[in-house]
C-alpha positions as CSV (number, residue, x, y, z in Angstrom):
1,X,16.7,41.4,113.0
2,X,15.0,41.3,109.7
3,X,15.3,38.9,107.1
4,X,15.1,39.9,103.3
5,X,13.7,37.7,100.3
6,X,15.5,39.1,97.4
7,X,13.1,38.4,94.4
8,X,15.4,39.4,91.0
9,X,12.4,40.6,88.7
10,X,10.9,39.1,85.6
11,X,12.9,38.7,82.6
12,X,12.8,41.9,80.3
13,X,14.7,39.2,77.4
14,X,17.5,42.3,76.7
15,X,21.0,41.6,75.8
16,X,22.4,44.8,76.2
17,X,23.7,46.5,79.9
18,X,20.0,47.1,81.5
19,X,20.9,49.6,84.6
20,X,18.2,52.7,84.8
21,X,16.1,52.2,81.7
22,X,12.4,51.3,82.5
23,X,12.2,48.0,80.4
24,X,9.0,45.6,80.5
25,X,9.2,42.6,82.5
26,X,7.8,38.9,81.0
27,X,5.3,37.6,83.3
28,X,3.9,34.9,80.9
29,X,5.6,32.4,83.2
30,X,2.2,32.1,85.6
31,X,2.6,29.0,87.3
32,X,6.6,30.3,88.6
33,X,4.7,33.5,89.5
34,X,2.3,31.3,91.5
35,X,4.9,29.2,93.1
36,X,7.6,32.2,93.9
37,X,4.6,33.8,95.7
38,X,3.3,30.7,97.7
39,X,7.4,30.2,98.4
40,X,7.9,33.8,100.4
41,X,6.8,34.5,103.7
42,X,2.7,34.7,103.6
43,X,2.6,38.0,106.1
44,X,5.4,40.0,104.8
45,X,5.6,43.4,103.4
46,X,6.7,43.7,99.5
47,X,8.9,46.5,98.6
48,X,10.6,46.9,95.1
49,X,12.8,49.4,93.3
50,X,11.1,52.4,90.9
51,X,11.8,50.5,87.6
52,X,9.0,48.9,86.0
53,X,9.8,45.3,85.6
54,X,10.6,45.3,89.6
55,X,7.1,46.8,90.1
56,X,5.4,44.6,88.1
57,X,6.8,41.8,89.3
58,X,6.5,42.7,92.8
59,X,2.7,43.1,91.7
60,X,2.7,39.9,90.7
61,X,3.9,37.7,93.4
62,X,1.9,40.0,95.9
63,X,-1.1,38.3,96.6
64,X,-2.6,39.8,100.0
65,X,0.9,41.1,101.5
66,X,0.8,44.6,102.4
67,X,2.7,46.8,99.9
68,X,5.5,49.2,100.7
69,X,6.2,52.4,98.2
70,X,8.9,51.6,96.0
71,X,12.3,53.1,96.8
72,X,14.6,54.4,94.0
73,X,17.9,52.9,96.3
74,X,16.8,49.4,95.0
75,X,17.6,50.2,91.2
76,X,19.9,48.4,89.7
77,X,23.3,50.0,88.9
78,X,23.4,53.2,86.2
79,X,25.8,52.1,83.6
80,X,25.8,55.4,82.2
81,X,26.7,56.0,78.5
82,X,26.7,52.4,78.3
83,X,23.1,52.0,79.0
84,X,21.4,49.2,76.4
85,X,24.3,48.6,74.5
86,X,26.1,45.3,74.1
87,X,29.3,44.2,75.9
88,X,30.7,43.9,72.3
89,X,29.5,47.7,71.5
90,X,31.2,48.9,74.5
91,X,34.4,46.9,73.8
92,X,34.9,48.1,70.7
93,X,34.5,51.7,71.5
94,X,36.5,51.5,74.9
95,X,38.1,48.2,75.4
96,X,40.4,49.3,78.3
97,X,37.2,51.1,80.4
98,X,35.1,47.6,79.9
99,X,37.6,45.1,81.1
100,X,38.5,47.2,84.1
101,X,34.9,47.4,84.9
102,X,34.9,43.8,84.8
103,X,38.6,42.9,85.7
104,X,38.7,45.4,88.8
105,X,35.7,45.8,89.9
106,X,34.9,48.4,92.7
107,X,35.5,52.6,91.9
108,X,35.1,51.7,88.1
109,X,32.5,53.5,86.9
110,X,31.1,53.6,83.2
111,X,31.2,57.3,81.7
112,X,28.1,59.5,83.6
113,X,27.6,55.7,85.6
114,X,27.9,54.0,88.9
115,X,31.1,52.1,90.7
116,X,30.3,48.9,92.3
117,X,30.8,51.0,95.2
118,X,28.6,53.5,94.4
119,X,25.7,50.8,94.0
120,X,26.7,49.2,97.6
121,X,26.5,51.7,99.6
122,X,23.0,53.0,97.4
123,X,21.5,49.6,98.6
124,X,23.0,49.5,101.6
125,X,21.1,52.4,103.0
126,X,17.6,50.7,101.5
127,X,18.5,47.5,103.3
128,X,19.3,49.4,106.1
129,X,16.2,51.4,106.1
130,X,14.0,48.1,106.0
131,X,15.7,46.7,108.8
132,X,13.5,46.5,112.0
133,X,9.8,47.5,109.9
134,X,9.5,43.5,109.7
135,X,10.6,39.9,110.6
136,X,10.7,39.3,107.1
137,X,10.3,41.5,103.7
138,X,10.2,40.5,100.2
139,X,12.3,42.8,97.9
140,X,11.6,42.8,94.5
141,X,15.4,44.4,92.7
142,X,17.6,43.4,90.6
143,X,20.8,41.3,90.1
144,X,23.5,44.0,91.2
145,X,21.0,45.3,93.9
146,X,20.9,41.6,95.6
147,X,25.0,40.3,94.4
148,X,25.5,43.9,96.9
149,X,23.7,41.8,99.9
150,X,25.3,38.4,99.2
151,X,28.3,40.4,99.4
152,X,27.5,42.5,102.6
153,X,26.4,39.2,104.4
154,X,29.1,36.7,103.4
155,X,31.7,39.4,103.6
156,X,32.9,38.2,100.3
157,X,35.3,40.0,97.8
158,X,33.6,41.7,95.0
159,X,34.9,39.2,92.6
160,X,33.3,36.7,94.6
161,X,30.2,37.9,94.9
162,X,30.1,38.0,90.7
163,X,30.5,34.7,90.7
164,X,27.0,34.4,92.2
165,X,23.9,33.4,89.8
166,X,21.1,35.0,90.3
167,X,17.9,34.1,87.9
168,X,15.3,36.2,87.0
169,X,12.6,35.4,89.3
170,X,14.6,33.7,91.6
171,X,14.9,34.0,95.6
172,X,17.8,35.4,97.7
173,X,17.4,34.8,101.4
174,X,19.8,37.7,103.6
175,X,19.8,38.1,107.1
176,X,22.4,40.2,107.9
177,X,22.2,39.9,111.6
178,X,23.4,35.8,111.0
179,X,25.6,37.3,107.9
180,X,24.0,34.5,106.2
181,X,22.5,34.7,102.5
182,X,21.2,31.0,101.9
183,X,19.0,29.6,99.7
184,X,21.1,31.8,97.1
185,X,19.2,31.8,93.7
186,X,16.4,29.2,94.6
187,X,13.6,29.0,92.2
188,X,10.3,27.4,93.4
């Protein structure tokens, strides 16, 4: 079975819902750079989602690892209509649609977005399609993208899984064949 080192990318310092839009990642921080890359698996493949900050990131904890095209499965959730706007914007324009997406979370999808669902079963099929190329693959996503796979491998509840941290430029260890996800949110 394969093991999967969930790297959440570098901070892009928005406040708003960040789902689909291609913001740039800060990679000022060189020395956690240095250490996330000397902390993953020194012969594993590095795959990330199509979104620039993952790519960038993924670019920069490289080092010699052999690099995988990115797959567009590992973007983080579309939130639709409420892409880059603030939970406060949204909550004032539709108060009942924001605290279901929160409260119930699952087949609530923002308007012209994803479900939870939606995004599960998206990065399902890219975990699933990495499974077996390996031992061990770093993969450079985002927070939804790896909460989906601390989900899948503890069996959790959605509402558990949200109760997961998960930095920016922290590590996410899953091996589903153990349905284990530990260290969860380990920065080097």
């Amino acid at each position: 079975m394969t093991a999967l080192w969930w790297v959440r990318h570098a901070p892009t310092h928005a406040r708003t819902m960040v789902g689909w839009s291609d913001l740039p990642a800060d990679l000022s921080d060189a020395g956690l750079l240095d250490r996330l890359s000397g902390f993953l698996p020194a012969k594993a493949p590095v795959v990330s989602s199509t979104l620039l900050r993952a790519i960038v990131t993924a670019d920069a904890i490289r080092g010699d690892r052999p690099l995988l095209p990115p797959d567009p499965d590992l973007r983080e959730m579309s939130f639709g209509d409420w892409e880059l706007r603030s939970h406060d914007e949204i909550a004032q324009e539709d108060p009942v649609g924001i605290r279901a997406f929160w409260d119930s979370p699952g087949d609530v999808r923002p308007p012209g977005g994803e479900s939870w669902n939606d995004l599960r079963m998206r990065v399902d099929a890219a975990a699933d399609r990495l499974m077996g190329l390996a031992p061990e693959i770093v993969v450079v996503a985002h927070f939804g993208p790896i909460l989906t796979q601390i989900q899948r491998a503890g069996g959790l509840t959605t509402r558990q899984a949200f109760a997961q941290r998960i930095d920016n430029l922290s590590v996410t260890r899953v091996d589903l064949g153990n349905g284990r996800a530990e260290p969860v949110n380990h920065i080097p």
